[in-house]
C-alpha positions, -999 to 999 in steps of 0.1 A, spaced: -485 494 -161 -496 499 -203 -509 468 -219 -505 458 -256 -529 442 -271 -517 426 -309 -544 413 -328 -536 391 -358 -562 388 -387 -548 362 -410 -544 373 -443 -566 408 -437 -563 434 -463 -576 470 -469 -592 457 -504 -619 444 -485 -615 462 -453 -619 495 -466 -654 494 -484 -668 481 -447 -653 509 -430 -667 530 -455 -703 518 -450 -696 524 -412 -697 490 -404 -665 483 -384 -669 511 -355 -640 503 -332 -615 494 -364 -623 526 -380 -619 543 -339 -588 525 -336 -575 544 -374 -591 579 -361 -568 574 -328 -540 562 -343 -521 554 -377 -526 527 -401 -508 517 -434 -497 483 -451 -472 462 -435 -451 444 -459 -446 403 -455 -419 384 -461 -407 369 -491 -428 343 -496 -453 356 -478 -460 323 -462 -481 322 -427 -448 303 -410 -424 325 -422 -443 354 -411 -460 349 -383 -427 341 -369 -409 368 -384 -435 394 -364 -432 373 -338 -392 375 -330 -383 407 -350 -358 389 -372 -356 371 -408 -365 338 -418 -325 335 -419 -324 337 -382 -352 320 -371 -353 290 -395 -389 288 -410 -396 295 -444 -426 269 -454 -450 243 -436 -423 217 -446 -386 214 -448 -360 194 -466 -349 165 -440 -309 168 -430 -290 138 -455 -325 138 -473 -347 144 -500 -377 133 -480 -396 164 -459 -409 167 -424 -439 194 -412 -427 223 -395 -438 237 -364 -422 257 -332 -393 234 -324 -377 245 -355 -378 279 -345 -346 292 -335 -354 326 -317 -369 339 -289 -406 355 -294 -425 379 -277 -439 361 -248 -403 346 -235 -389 378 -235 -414 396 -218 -418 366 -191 -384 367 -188 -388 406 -179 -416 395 -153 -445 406 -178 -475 381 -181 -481 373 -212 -511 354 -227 -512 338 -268 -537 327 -284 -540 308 -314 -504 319 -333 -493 293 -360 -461 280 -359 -463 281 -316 -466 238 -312 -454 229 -287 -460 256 -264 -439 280 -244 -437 276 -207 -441 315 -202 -454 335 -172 -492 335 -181 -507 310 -212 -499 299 -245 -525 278 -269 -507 268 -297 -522 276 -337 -525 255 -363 -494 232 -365 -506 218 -334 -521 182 -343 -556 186 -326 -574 191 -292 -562 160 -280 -530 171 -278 -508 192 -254 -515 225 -273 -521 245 -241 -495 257 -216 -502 255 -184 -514 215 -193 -539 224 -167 -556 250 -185 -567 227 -214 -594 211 -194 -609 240 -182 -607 255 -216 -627 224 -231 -649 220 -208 -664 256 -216 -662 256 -252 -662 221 -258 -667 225 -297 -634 244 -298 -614 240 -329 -576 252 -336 -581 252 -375 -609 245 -402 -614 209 -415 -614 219 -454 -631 186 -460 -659 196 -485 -668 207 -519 -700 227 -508 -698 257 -506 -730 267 -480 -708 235 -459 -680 257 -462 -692 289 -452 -708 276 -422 -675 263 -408 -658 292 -414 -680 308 -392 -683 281 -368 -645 289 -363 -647 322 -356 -671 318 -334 -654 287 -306 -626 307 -313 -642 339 -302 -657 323 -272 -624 307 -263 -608 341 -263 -634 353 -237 -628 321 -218 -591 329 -210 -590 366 -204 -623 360 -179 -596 336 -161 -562 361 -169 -575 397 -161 -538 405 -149 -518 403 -189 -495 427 -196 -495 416 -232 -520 400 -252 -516 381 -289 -544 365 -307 -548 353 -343 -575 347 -362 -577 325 -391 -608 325 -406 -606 353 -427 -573 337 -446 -592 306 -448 -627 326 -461 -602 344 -487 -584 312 -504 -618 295 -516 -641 324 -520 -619 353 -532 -639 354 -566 -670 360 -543 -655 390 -524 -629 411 -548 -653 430 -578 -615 433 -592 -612 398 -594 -610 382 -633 -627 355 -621 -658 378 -601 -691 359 -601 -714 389 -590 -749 362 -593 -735 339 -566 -720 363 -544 -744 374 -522 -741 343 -498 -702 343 -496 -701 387 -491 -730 382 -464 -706 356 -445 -678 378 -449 -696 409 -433 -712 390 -403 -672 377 -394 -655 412 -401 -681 426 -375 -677 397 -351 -641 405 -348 -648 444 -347 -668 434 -316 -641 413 -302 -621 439 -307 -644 470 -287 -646 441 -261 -605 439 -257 -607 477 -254 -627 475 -226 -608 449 -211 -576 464 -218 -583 500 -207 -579 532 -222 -541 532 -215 -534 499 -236 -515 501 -273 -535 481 -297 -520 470 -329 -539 449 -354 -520 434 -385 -519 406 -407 -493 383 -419 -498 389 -458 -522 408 -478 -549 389 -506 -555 392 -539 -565 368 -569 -549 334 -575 -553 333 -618 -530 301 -624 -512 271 -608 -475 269 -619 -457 236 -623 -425 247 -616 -411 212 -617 -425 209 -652 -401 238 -663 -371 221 -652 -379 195 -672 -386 212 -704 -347 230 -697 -335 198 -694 -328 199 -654 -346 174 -640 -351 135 -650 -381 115 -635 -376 74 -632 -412 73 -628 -446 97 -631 -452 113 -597 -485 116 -584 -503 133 -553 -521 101 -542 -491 75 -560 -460 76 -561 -441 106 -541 -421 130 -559 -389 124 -540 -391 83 -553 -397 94 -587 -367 118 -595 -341 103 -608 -315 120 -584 -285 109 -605 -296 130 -634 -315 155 -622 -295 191 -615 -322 209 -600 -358 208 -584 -385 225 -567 -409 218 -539 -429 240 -519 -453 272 -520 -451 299 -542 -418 291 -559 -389 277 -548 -360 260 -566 -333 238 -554 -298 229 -569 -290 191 -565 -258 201 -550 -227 174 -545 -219 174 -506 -254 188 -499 -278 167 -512 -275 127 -506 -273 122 -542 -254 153 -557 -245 161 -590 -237 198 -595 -207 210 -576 -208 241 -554 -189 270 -565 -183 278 -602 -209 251 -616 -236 259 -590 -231 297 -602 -232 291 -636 -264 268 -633 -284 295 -613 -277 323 -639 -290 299 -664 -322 289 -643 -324 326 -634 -322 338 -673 -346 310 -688 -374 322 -657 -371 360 -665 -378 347 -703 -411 325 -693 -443 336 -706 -478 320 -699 -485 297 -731 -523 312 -731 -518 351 -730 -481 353 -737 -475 376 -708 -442 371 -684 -446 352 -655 -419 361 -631 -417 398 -614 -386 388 -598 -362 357 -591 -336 358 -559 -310 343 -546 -314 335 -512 -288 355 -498 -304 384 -512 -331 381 -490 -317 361 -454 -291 363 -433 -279 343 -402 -271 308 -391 -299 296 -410 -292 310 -452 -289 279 -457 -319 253 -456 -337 282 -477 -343 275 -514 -312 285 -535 -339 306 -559 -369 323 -549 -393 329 -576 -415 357 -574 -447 349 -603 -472 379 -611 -474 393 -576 -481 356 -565 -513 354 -588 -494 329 -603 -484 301 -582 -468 268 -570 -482 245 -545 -468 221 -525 -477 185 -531 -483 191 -568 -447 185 -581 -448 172 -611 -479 160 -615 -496 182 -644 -481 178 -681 -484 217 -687 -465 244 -672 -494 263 -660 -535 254 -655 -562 268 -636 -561 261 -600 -568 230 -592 -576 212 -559 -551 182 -540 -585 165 -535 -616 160 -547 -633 167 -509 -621 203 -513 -627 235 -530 -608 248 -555 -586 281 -541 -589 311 -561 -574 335 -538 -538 342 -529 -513 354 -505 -499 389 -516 -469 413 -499 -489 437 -479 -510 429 -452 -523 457 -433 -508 476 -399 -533 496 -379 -520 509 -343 -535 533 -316 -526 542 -283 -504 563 -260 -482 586 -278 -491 573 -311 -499 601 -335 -540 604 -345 -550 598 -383 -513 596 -396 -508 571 -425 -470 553 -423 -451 533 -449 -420 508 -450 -435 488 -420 -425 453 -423 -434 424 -399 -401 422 -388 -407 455 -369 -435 443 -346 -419 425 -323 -393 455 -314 -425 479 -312 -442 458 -292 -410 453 -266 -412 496 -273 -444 501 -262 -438 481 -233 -409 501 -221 -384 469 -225 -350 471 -242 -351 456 -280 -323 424 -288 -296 439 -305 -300 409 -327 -339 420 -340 -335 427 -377 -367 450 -372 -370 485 -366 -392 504 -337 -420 523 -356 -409 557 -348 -431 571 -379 -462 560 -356 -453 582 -324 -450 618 -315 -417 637 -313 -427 642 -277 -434 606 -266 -398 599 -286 -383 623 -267 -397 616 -234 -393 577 -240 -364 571 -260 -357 538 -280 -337 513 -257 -315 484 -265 -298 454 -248 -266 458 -247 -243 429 -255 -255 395 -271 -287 373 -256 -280 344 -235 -279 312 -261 -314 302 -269 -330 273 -266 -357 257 -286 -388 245 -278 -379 210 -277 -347 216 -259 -362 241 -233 -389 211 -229 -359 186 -222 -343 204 -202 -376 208 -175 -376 168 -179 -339 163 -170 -345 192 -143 -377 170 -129 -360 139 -133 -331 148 -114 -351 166 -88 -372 130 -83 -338 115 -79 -328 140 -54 -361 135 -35 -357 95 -38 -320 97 -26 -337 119 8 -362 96 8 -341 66 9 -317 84 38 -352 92 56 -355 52 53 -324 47 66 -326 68 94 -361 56 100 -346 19 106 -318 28 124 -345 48 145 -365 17 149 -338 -7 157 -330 17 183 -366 17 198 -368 -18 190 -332 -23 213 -350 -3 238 -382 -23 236 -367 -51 241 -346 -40 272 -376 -25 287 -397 -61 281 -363 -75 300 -372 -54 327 -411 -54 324 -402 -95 328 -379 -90 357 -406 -69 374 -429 -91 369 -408 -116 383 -405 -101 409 -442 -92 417 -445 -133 412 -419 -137 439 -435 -111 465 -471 -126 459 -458 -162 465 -436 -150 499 -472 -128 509 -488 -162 505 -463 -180 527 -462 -150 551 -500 -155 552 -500 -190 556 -476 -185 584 -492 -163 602 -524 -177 599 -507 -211 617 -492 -190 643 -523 -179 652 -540 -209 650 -519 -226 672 -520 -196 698 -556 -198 694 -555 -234 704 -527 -228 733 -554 -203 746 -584 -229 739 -566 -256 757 -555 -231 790 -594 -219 790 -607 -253 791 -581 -262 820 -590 -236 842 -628 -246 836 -621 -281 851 
């Protein structure tokens, strides 16, 4: 049976892929391109690693599948809580293909804490909280995993402000990373489907993107060298990786390698909350600051209409019945407020060049559909191609609407790269047509590709697309597209499905202390029976030996007897010898 092999390079994009494949140094990417098709592959909107990671991941929209940022608004609350994979509300990959009997192996994915119990392995991404914790599934593969790459990391500790510090962690990831990769498929030869991510290319990008894009306004050619050299030696690691997983897969395996967003410059921090201000929208009761007071404490809810939080640029009505302390009503007012937010936005320029700053503002429901429309910002601001940006944690906290980047800490380096719309797709393998260039690929259509590839029918409920652009009219023809018919079985999440096994243990404990108790039971109802029967065999052992007592005491008194009787015949005879003597 085919394998597919998807490879995830975080934030990978053909700016600084291309010149490397140029200069010939990325043989098996480029032979994967020759044999197959490549173009970009479009995020989503934000292009935020939860949202589309998990977006490839289950075919459908953010709307669906309920992650749009690393945190979201509490239920009743202005407070926030991290995201990870018990917020997600469909099924990826690796269920569905267990379910169909597949084995299935994932490796490193963010937004996959806690892990799926699927048919093969899971180790969870970055949202897990560390090694110590249960971030692999099987539990009993995290030992072994450990044990032989002990310096294994799931993320990069950003803690530093040197660069050369920097650098050498990024490769220091890359490398356990690589190393644990090797681990697991030495111990899984048998997977149907493989999915690994890595993340040290998104996390090279953010800090040294003014090292790596000439493009760049901010591009400091004299202290480049180090950074480009770094860059090189991990783009060639992974090309390795990558002829490796060709030889492990075999020549009949579909490989796919994509990103979750493309990169580009980061010019200027936006503070969006700043803005509301200045329009009148939002009231403060106190200054909010990163390491003082928190934002939510220092609105003054009341009188505030709207706010923002979050990556990018997000904005959120202070509506009556939503939020706990609501003061715009939904319908009419809500309206009438967003067409104002919406109109003053499109009018914003950058104080410093006088240039707009927002390509596009949506409504949500522009952009989402499904059960979930609703815990996703009411506007989404789209700011110079997101060189322009908002960060989370630095609501309010600035006096200016924009500044240069800045850091959350002074034990970190300042970003200067961004996230941008199109990542990069590049897929090879059977029936997929040689050297063809597609377009309109988003992330949603992975996952139904994949399940394509495969040979498994696609969820009606997928929002994505098989790629038919990337195979032949013959291999269509020969395997046409397949769907499920009718809706999926009700899903469960993470947290649920994890229940669930509990209350399924638990009550299969019970069962086996309820036979155990019976087997106790019948055990003592066994040995009061053997004890009965002990008891009326010592009765009869005693009468036995009763009688034994009684037949050795009459021998002894037969004995006795006889021995008299002869005796006194003895002395009869004595007495008649001694007569006849006289």
């Amino acid at each position: 049976m085919a394998r597919v092999v998807l490879l995830g390079l975080d934030g990978a994009t053909f700016t600084l892929l291309d010149p490397l494949l140029q200069e010939h140094r990325l043989p098996n990417l480029a032979r994967l391109m020759q044999e197959g098709v490549r173009g970009p592959l479009r995020s989503t909107i934000h292009p935020l690693t939860p949202a589309a990671w998990t977006s490839a991941v289950t075919g459908v929209n953010p709307g669906k599948h309920g992650i749009y940022d690393f945190r979201r608004r509490r239920p009743g609350s202005y407070a926030l809580d991290l995201v990870n994979a018990r917020l997600r509300d469909a099924e990826p990959l690796w269920t569905l293909l267990s379910k169909q009997g597949r084995r299935v192996g994932v490796f490193n994915v963010p937004m996959t804490y806690p892990p799926d119990a699927v048919n093969g392995f899971v180790v969870s991404g970055m949202d897990a909280p560390g090694v110590e914790s249960s971030f692999i599934s099987p539990a009993s593969l995290r030992p072994l995993l450990l044990a032989a790459v002990p310096d294994y990391q799931i993320d990069l500790d950003e803690g530093t402000e040197d660069e050369e510090v920097y650098l050498s962690r990024v490769e220091a990831l890359a490398e356990v990373q690589q190393q644990a990769l090797d681990t697991l498929l030495s111990r899984h030869p048998d997977l149907d489907f493989l999915m690994a991510v890595f993340v040290a290319t998104d996390r090279l990008y953010h800090a040294f993107w003014h090292y790596l894009d000439p493009a760049s306004p901010a591009y400091d050619h004299e202290h480049a060298a180090v950074a480009r050299s770094v860059h090189e030696r991990l783009l060639c690691r992974i090309d390795d990786t990558i002829g490796r997983l060709q030889t492990w897969a075999g020549d009949d395996a579909t490989f796919l390698v994509i990103s979750d967003h493309g990169f580009g410059p980061l010019e200027k921090d936006v503070y969006m909350n700043r803005f509301l201000l200045d329009i009148g929208l939002l009231r403060f009761r106190s200054q909010p600051g990163y390491d003082s007071v928190p934002f939510a404490e220092a609105v003054d809810w009341q009188s505030t209409r709207a706010y923002s939080f979050g990556f990018f640029g997000n904005i959120y009505l202070n509506l009556r019945g939503r939020e706990p302390q609501g003061c715009v009503e939904q319908g009419r007012e809500a309206e009438a407020l967003m067409q104002q937010i919406i109109a003053a936005l499109q009018d914003l320029r950058d104080p410093e060049t006088g240039t707009r700053m927002v390509d596009n503002v949506y409504r949500r429901e522009q952009l989402y559909s499904g059960p979930h429309v609703g815990e996703a910002p009411d506007l989404l601001v789209v700011m110079r191609d997101y060189a322009y940006m908002t960060r989370d944690g630095y609501e309010g906290v600035h006096g200016n609407l924009v500044g240069k980047p800045m850091s959350l800490s002074r034990h970190r380096l300042v970003h200067t790269g961004n996230h941008r719309l199109d990542g990069i797709m590049i897929m090879a393998g059977p029936g997929i047509r040689a050297g063809g260039y597609i377009t309109d690929a988003t992330l949603t259509d992975i996952a139904p590709t994949v399940l394509y590839a495969l040979g498994v029918p696609i969820p009606n409920i997928m929002d994505g697309r098989v790629l038919r652009q990337a195979f032949s009219d013959e291999h269509l023809a020969a395997h046409p597209v397949r769907h499920l018919a009718g809706p999926l079985p009700p899903l469960q999440s993470p947290a649920q499905r994890q229940l669930a096994e509990m209350s399924q243990r638990v009550a299969a404990l019970e069962s086996r202390v309820k036979q155990l108790e019976e087997s106790n039971q019948q055990a003592a109802a066994r040995i009061r029976e053997l004890e009965a029967v002990i008891a009326d065999r010592n009765k009869q052992i005693e009468g036995v030996v009763q009688m034994l007592h009684y037949r050795e005491e009459m021998l002894d008194r037969y004995q006795r007897t006889i021995f008299f009787r002869a005796y006194q015949r003895w002395q009869r005879l004595r007495g008649r010898v001694l007569t006849d003597k006289e």
